[in-house]
C-alpha atoms as an extended CHARMM CRD file, in Angstrom:
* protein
*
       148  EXT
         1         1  UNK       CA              0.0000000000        0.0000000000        0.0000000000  PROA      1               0.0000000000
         2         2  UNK       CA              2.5660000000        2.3380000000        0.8990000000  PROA      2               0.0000000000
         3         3  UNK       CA              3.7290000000        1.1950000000       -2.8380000000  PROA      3               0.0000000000
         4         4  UNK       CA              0.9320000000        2.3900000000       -4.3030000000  PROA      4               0.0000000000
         5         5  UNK       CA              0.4040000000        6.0110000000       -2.3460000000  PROA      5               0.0000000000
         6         6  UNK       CA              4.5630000000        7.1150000000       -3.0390000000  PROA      6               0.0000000000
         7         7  UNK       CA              3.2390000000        6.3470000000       -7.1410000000  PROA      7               0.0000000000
         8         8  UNK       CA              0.3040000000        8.5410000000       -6.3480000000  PROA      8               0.0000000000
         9         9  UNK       CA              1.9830000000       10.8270000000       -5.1640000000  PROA      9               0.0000000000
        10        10  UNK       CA              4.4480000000       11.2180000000       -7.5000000000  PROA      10              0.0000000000
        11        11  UNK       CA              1.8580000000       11.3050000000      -10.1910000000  PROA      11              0.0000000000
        12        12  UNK       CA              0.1310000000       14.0140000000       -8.6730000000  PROA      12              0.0000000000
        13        13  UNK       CA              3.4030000000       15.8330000000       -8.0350000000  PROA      13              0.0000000000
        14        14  UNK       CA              4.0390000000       16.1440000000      -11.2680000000  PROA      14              0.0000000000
        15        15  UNK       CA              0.8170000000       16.4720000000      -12.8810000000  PROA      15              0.0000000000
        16        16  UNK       CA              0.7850000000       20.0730000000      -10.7700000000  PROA      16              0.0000000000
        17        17  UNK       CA              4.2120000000       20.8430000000      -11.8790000000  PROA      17              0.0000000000
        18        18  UNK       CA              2.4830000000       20.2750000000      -15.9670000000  PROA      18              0.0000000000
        19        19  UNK       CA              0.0680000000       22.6670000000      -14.9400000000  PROA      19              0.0000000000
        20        20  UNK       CA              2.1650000000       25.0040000000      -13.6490000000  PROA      20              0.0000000000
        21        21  UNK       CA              4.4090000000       24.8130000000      -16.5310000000  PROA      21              0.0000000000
        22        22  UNK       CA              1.2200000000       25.3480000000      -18.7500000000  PROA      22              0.0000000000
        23        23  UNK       CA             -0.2370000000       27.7850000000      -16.4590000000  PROA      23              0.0000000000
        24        24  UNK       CA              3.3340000000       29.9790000000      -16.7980000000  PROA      24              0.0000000000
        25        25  UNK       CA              2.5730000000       29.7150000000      -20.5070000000  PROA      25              0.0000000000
        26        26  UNK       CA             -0.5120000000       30.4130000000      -20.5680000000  PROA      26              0.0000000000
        27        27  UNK       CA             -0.0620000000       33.4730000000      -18.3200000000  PROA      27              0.0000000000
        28        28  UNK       CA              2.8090000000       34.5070000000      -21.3570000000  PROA      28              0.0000000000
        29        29  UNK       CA              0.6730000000       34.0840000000      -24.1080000000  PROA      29              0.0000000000
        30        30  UNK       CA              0.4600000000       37.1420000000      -26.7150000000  PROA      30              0.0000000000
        31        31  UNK       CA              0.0900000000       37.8490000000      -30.4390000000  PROA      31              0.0000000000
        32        32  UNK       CA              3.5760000000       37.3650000000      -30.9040000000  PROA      32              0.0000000000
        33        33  UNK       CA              3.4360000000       33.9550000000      -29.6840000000  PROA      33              0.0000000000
        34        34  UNK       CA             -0.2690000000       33.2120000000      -31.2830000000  PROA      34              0.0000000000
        35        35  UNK       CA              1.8890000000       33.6390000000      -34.5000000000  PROA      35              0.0000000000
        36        36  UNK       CA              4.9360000000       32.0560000000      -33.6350000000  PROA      36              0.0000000000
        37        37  UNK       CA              3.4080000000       28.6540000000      -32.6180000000  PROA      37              0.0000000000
        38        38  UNK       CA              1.6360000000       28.2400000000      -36.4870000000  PROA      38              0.0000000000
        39        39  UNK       CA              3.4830000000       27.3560000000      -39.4950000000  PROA      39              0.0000000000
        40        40  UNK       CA              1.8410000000       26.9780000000      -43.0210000000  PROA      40              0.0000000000
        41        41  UNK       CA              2.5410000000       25.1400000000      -46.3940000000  PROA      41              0.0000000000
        42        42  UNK       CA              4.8960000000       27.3420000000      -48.0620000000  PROA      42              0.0000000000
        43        43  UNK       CA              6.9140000000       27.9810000000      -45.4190000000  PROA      43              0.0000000000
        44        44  UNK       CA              7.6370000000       24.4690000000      -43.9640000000  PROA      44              0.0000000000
        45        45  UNK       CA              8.5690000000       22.9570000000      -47.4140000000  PROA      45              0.0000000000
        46        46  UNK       CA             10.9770000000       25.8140000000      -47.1710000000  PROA      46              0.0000000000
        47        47  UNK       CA             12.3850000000       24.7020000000      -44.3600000000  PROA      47              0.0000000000
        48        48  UNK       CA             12.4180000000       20.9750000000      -44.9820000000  PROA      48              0.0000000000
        49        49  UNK       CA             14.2760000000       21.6040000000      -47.9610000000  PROA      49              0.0000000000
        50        50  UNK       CA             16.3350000000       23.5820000000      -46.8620000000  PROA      50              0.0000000000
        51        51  UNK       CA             17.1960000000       20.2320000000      -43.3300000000  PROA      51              0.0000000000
        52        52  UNK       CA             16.2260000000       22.5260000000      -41.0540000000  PROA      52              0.0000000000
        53        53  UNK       CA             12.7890000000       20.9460000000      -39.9950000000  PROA      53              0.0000000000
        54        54  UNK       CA             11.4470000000       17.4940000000      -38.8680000000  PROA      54              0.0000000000
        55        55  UNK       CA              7.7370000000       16.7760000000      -40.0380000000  PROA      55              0.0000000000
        56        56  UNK       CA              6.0290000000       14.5570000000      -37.5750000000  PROA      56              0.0000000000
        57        57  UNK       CA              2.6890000000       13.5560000000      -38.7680000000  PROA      57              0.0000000000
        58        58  UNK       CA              0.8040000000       12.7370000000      -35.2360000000  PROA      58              0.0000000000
        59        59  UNK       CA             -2.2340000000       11.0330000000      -36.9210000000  PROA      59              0.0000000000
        60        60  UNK       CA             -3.1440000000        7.2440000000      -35.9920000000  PROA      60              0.0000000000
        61        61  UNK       CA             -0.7460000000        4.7200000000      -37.5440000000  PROA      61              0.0000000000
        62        62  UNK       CA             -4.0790000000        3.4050000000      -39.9690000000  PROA      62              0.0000000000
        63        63  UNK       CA             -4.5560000000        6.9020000000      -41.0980000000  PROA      63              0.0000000000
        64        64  UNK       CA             -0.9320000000        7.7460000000      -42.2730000000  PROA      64              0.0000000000
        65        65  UNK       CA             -0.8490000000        4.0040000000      -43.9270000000  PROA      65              0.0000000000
        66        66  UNK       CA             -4.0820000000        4.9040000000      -45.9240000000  PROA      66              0.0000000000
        67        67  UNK       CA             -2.4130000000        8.0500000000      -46.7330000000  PROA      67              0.0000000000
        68        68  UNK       CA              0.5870000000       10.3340000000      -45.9050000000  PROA      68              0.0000000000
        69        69  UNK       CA              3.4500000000       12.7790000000      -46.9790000000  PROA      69              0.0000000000
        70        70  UNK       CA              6.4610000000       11.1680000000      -48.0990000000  PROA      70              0.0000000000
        71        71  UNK       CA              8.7900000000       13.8320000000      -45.8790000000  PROA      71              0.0000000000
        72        72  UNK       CA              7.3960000000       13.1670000000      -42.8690000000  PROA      72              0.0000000000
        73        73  UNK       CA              7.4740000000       10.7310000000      -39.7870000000  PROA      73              0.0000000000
        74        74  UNK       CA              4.4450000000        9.1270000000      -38.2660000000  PROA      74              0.0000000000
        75        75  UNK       CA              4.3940000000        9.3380000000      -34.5590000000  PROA      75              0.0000000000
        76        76  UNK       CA              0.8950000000        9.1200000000      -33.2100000000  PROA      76              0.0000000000
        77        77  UNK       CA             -0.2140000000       11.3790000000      -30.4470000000  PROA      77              0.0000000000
        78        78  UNK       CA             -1.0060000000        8.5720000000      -28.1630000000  PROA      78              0.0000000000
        79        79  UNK       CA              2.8320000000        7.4300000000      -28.7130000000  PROA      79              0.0000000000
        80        80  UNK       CA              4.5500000000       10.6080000000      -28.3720000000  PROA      80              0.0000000000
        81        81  UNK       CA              5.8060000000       10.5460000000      -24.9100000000  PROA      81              0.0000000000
        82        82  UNK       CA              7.3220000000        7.3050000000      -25.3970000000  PROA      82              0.0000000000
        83        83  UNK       CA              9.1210000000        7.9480000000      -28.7640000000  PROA      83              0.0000000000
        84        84  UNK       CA             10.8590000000       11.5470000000      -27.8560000000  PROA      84              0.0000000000
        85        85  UNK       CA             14.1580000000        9.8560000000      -29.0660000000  PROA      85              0.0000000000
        86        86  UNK       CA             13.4640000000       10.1690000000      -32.3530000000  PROA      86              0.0000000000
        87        87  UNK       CA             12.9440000000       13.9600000000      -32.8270000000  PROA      87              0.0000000000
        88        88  UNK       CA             15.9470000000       16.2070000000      -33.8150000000  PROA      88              0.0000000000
        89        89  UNK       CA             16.6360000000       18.7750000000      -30.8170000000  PROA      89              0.0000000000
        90        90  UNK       CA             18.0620000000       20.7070000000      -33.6160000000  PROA      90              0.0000000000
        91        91  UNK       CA             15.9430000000       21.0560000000      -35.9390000000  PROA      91              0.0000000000
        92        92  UNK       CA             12.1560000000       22.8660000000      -35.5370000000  PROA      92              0.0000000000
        93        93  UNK       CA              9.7350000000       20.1220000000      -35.0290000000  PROA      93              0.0000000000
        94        94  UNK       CA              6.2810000000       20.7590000000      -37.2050000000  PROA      94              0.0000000000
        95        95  UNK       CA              3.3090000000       18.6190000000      -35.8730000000  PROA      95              0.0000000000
        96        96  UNK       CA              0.7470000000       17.6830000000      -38.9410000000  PROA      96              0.0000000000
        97        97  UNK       CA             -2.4660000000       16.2180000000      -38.9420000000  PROA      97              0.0000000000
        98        98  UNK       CA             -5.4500000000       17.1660000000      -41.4530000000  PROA      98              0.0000000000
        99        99  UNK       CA             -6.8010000000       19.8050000000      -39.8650000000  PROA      99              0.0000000000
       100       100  UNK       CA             -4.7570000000       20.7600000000      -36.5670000000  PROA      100             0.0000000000
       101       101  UNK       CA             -6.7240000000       19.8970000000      -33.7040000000  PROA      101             0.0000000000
       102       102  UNK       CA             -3.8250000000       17.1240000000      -32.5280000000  PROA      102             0.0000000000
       103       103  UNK       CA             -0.8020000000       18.6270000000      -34.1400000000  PROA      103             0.0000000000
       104       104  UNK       CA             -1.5350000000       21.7110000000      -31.5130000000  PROA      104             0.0000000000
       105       105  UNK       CA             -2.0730000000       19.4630000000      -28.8560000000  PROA      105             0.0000000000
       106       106  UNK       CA              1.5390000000       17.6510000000      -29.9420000000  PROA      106             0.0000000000
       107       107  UNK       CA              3.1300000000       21.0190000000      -30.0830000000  PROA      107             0.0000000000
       108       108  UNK       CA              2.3200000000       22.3880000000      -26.7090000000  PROA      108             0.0000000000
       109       109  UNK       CA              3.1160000000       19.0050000000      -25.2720000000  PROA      109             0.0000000000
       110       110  UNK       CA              6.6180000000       19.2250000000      -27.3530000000  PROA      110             0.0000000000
       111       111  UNK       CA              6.8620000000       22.7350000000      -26.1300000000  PROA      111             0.0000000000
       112       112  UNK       CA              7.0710000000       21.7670000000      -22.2780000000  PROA      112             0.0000000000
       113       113  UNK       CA              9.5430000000       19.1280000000      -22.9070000000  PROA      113             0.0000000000
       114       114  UNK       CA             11.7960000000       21.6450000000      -24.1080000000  PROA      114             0.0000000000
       115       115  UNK       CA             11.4940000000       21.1670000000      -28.2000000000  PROA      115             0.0000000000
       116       116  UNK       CA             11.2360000000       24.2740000000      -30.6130000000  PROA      116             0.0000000000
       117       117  UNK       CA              8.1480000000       23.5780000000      -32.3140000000  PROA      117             0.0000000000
       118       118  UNK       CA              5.1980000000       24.9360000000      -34.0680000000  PROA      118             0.0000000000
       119       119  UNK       CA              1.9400000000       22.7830000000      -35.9490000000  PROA      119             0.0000000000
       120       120  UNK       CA              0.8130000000       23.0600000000      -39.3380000000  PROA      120             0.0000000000
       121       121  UNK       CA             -1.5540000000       25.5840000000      -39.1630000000  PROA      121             0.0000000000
       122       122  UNK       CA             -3.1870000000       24.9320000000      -42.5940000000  PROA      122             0.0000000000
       123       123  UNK       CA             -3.4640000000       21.2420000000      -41.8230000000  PROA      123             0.0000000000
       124       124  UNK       CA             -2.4350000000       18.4390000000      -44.3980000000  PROA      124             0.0000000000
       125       125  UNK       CA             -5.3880000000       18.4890000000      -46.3460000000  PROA      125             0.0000000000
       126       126  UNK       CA             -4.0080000000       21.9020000000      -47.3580000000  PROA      126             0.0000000000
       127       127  UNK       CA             -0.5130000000       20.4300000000      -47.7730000000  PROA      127             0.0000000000
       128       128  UNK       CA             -1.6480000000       17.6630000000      -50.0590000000  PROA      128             0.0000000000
       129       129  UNK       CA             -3.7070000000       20.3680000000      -52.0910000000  PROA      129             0.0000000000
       130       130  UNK       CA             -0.1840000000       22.1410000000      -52.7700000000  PROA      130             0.0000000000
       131       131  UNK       CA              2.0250000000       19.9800000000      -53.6670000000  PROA      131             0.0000000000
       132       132  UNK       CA              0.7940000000       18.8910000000      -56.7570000000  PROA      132             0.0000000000
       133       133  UNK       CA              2.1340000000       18.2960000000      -60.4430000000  PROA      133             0.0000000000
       134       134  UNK       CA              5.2070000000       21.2610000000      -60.6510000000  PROA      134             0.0000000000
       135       135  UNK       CA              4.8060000000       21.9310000000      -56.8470000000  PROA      135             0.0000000000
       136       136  UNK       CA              5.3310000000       17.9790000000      -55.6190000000  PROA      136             0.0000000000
       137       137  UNK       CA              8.2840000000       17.4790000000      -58.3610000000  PROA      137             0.0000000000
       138       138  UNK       CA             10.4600000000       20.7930000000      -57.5790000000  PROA      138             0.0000000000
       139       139  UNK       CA              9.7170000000       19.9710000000      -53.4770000000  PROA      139             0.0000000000
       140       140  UNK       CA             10.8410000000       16.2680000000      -53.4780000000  PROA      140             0.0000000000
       141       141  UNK       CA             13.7130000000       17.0510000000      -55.3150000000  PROA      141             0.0000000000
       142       142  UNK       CA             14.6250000000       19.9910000000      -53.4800000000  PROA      142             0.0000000000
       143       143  UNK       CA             14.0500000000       18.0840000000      -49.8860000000  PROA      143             0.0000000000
       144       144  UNK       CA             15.9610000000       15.0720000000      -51.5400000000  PROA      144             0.0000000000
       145       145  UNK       CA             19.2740000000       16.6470000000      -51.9080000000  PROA      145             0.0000000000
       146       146  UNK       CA             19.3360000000       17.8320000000      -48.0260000000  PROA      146             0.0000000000
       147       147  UNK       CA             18.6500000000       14.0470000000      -47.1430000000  PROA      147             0.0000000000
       148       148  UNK       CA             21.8960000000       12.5050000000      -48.2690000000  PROA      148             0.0000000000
């Protein structure tokens, strides 16, 4: 029993020091950040091909199978806290989903670990609407010479 109370009280420890850290945030928050925590389109392929961001697609492993980006990593939501290893500290970290409901949720969860991230403000449905014909072809060939 006493087991089970030094766990619980752990847990609760540091579920107050999340919302603390959040609440600090929160207490921050201005236009300048409103903006800084968004990226769109444009200006992540950008990045990407230039290497300076990771794309981390946080949708449900059945939904980036049935259809995804070819730059970017699939790391559920529900997995993130477990696979922290494999995001680059030194790059910008973009969280993606369609829309952006759970790429925001990813990024302020990334953001109190310590990562420099923002989510993909105009969703992936928005993404996949760009990059087509010219756009895809000049993008994955651009983002393919920074992989090597």
């Amino acid at each position: 029993m006493r087991f089970a109370s030094l766990i619980l009280a752990l847990f609760i420890g540091a579920s107050l020091a999340l919302a603390e850290d959040l609440g600090t945030y929160l207490r921050g928050f201005d236009y300048e950040e409103r903006s800084a925590m968004k990226i769109q389109t444009p200006e992540l392929l950008v990045l990407l091909e230039e290497g300076k961001a990771q794309a981390i697609d946080i949708r449900f492993k059945e939904e980036f199978e049935a259809w995804h980006m070819g730059f970017s990593t699939n790391i559920p939501l529900n997995e993130l806290p477990e696979r922290l290893h494999e995001l680059d500290k030194s790059k910008l970290i973009v969280t993606m989903c369609p829309h952006n409901d759970r790429a925001n949720l990813a990024r302020i969860y990334l953001m109190l670990q310590g990562y420099n991230v923002r989510y993909l403000s105009d969703g992936l449905l928005r993404t996949a609407d760009f990059l087509r014909g010219e756009n895809a072809k000049e993008f994955m060939e651009a983002y393919r010479l920074h992989r090597k």
